[in-house]
C-alpha positions in Angstrom: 47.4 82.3 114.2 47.9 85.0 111.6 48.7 83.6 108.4 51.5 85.3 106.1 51.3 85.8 103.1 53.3 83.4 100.2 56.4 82.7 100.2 58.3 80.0 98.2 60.4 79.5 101.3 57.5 78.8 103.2 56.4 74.7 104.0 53.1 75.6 103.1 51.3 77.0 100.6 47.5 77.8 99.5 44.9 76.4 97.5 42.6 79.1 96.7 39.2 78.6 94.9 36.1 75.7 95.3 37.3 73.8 92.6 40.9 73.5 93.4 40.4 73.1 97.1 37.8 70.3 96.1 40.9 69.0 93.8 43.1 69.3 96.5 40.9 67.2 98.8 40.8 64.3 95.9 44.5 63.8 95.2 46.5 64.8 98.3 44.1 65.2 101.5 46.8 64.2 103.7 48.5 67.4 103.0 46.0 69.5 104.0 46.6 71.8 107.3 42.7 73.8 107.3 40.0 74.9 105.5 38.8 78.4 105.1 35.3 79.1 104.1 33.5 82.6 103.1 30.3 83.1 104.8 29.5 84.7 101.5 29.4 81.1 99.5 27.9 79.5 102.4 25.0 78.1 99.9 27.8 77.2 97.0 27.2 73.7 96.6 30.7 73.2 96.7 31.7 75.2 99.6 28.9 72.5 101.0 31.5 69.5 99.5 34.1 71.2 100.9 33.0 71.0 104.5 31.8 67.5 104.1 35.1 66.6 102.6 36.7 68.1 105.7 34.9 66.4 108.2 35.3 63.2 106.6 39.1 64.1 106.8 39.5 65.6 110.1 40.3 68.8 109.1 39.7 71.5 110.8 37.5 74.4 109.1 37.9 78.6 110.2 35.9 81.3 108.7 38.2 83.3 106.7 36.5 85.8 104.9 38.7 88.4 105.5 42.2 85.7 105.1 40.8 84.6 101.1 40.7 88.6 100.3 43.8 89.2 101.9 45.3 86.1 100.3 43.7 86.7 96.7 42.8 89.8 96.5 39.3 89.6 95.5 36.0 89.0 97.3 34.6 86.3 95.3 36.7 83.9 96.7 34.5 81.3 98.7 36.5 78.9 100.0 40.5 77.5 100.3 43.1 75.9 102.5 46.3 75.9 103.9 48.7 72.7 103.2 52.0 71.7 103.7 54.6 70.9 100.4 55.2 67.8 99.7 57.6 65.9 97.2 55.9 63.8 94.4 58.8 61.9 92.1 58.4 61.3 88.8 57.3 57.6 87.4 60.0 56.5 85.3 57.7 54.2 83.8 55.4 57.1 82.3 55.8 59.6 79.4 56.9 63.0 80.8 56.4 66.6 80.0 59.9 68.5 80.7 59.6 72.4 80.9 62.9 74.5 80.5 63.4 77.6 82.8 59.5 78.0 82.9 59.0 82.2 83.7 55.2 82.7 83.9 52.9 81.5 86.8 49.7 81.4 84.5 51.1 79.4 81.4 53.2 76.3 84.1 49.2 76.1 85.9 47.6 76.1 82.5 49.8 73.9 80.8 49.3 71.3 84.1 45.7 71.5 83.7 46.6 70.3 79.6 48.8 67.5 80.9 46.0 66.6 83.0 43.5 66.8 80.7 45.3 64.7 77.7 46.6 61.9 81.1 50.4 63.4 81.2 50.7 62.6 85.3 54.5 63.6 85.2 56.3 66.9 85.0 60.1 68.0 85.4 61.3 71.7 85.5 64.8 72.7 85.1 66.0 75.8 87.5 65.1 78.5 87.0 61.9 78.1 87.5 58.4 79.4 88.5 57.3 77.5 92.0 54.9 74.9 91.6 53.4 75.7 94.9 52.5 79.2 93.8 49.2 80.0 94.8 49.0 81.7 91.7 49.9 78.3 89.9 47.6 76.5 91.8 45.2 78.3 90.9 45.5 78.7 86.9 45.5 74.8 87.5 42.5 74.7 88.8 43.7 72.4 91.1 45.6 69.6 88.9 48.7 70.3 90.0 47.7 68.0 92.6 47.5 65.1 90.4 50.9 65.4 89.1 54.3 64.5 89.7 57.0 66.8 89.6 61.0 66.8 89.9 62.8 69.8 89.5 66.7 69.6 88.0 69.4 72.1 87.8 69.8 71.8 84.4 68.4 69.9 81.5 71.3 67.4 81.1 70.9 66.9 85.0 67.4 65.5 83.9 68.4 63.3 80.7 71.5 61.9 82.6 68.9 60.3 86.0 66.4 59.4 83.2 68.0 58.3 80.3 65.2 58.8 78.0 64.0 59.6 74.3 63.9 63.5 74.0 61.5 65.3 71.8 62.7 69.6 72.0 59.7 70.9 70.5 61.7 74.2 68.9 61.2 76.8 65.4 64.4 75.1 64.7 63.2 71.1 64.6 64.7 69.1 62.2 61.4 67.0 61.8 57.7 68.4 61.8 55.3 67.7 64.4 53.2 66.3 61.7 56.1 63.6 60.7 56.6 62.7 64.4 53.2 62.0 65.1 53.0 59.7 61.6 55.7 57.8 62.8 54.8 58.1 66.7 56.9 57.6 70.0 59.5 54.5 69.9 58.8 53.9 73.4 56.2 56.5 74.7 57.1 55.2 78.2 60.3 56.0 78.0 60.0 59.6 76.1 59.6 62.7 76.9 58.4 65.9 75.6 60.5 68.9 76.0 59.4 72.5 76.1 62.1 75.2 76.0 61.7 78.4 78.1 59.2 81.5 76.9 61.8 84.0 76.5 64.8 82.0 75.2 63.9 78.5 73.7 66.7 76.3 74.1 70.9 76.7 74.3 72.5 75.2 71.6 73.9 72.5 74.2 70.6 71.4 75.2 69.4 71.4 71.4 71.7 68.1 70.8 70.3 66.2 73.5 67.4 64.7 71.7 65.3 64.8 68.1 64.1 68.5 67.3 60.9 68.8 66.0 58.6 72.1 65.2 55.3 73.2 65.3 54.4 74.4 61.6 52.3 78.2 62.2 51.7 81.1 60.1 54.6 83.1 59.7 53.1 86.5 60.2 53.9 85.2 64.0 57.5 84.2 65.7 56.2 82.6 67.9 53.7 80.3 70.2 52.6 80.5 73.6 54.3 78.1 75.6 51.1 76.3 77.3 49.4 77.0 73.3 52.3 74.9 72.1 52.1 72.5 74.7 48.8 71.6 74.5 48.8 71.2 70.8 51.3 68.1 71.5 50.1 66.6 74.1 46.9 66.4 72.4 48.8 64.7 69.3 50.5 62.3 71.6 47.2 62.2 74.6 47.5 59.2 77.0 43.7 59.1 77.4 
């Protein structure tokens, strides 16, 4: 079978890398179509999980040297797999992270592997969006997109109206500090979310009423943070772990 490259209209996608394919194996083995290992890595102790995680799993493992160069582009790349999408709703029970018209493939996987990291398990994107399933997104994750949940909406009051929760629009234009929100902390950190505004444009005026502002205080020789920077510097004020 010769295997396409990406596309988000595909059912399956690609987990490229040891580490995320070993991540993939963890939290959604079930999804997982075939392995691919490099001759290259065959000594890589985790290409050596990899095929012991396969077997343990019935799945069936190809060489595919030349399909993880073609696929990522370098040569380095020991080992991956091919797996179908699946859906993952969020907990309504659990604080969520809620990104707004996310552009960039490497800040939504680096700012999945923060939620991970800090115990954030559930993540909504309004449209449009960067695709979750992006190898590319995958792989900045280093795999924890896996052990997430995700819900995508059309638009941000699509999201607050199914949910009905306590929003938190982290935005230069918050009426409250970080600082100040964290003294005072969540109401009902089950029921809140924390809401990130989109890399080029921030938030509409619209969507700026639909919960507390708050701001991140930085040097003003800069307009502005990274989104994932930003991120990560509130969930770590808020971490679940």
């Amino acid at each position: 079978m010769k295997l396409r490259n990406y596309d988000k209209n595909q059912s399956n996608s690609y987990c490229l890398g040891v580490y995320p394919t070993i991540e993939l194996f963890k939290y959604k083995p079930e999804s997982i179509i075939e392995v691919f290992i490099n001759p290259k890595g065959q000594n890589n102790l985790g290409v050596k999980e990899i095929i012991k995680l396969a077997g343990k799993h019935n799945v069936r493992v190809e060489e595919g040297q030349k399909v993880l160069m073609r696929l990522s582009g370098k040569e380095n790349v020991y080992a991956g797999a091919r797996f179908s999408k699946y859906t993952a709703p969020l907990a309504d029970s659990k604080p969520h992270v809620v990104l707004v018209n996310p552009e960039n493939m490497g800040n939504l996987g680096t700012l999945i592997r923060t939620m991970h990291a800090f115990g954030y398990k559930n993540l909504a994107l309004t449209r449009p969006a960067v695709d979750i399933f992006d190898p590319k997104v995958i792989r900045a994750s280093m795999g924890s997109v896996f052990a997430i949940n995700f819900e995508y909406f059309d638009k941000l009051t699509d999201y607050a109206t199914k949910y009905g929760r306590e929003l938190y629009l982290f935005t230069p234009k918050g009426n409250i500090t970080l600082e100040e929100l964290t003294q005072k902390r969540l109401s009902s950190p089950e029921k809140s979310s924390l809401v990130f505004g989109s890399e080029s444009s921030g938030f509409s005026a619209k969507e700026l009423t639909l919960g507390e502002t708050v701001k991140i205080n930085f040097s003003k020789d800069i307009d502005s943070l990274n989104l994932s920077i930003a991120a990560g510097i509130v969930l770590h004020s808020f971490k679940l772990i």
